[in-house]
C-alpha positions in Angstrom: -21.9 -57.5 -6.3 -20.6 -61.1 -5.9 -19.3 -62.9 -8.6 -19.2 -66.8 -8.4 -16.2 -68.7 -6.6 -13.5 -66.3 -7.7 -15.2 -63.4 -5.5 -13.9 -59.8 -5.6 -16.0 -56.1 -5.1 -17.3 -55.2 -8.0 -18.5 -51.5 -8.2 -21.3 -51.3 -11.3 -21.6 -47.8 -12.7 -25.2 -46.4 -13.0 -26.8 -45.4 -16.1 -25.9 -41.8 -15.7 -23.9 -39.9 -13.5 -26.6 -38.4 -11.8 -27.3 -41.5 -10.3 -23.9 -42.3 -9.5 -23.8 -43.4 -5.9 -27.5 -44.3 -5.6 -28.1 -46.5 -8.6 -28.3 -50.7 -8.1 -29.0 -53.9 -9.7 -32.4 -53.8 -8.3 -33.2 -50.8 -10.4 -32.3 -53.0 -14.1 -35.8 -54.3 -15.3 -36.3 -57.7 -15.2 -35.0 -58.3 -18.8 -32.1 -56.4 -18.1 -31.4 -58.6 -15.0 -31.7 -62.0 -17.3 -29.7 -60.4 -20.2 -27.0 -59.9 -17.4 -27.2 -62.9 -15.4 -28.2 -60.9 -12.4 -29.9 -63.0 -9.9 -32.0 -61.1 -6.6 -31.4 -62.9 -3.2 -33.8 -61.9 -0.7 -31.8 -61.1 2.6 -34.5 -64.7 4.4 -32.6 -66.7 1.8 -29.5 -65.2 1.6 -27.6 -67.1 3.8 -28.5 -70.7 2.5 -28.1 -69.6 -1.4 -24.6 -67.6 -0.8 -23.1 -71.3 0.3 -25.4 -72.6 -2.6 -23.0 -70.3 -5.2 -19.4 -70.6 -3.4 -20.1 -67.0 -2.1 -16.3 -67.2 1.0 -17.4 -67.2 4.6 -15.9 -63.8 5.9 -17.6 -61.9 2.8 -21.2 -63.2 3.3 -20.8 -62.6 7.3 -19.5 -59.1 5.8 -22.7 -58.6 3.5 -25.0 -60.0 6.5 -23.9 -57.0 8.6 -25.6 -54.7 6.5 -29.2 -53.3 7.0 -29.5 -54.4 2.5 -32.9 -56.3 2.6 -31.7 -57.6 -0.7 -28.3 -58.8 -2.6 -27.1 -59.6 -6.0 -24.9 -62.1 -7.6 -23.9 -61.8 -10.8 -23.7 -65.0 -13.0 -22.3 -63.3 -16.1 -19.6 -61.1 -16.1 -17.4 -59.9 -18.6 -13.8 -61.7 -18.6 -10.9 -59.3 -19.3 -7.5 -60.5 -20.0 -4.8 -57.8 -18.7 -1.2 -58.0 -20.2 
């Protein structure tokens, strides 16, 4: 998951651990995706909306080597301050 200009990995547990390891956004319903700001980018438009949302150059060549038919940005993310 990519999260605005300041990009970094972000690994989403599932909702169980059974599912741990096959479980992604796509699987939220669509209320959950709103409630979480996630937005689907079908792989055709993936390119032109990753520069759209600030997504860096070597990580949308990285994501466009995969065989995904779909990615997700996440526009809401929790902001945790570590001391």
């Amino acid at each position: 998951m990519t999260l605005g200009p300041n990009t970094f990995q972000l690994d989403a547990p599932g909702p169980d651990e059974k599912s741990k390891g096959e479980w992604n956004p796509g699987m939220l319903s669509k209320a959950d995706k709103e409630k979480f700001g996630i937005e689907e980018i079908p792989r055709d438009n993936f390119l032109k909306r990753a520069q759209e949302l600030g997504v860096p150059q070597d990580t949308i060549e990285q994501l466009l080597k995969t065989d995904e038919s779909t990615f997700y940005f996440a526009h809401n993310c929790p902001v945790i301050q570590i001391k």
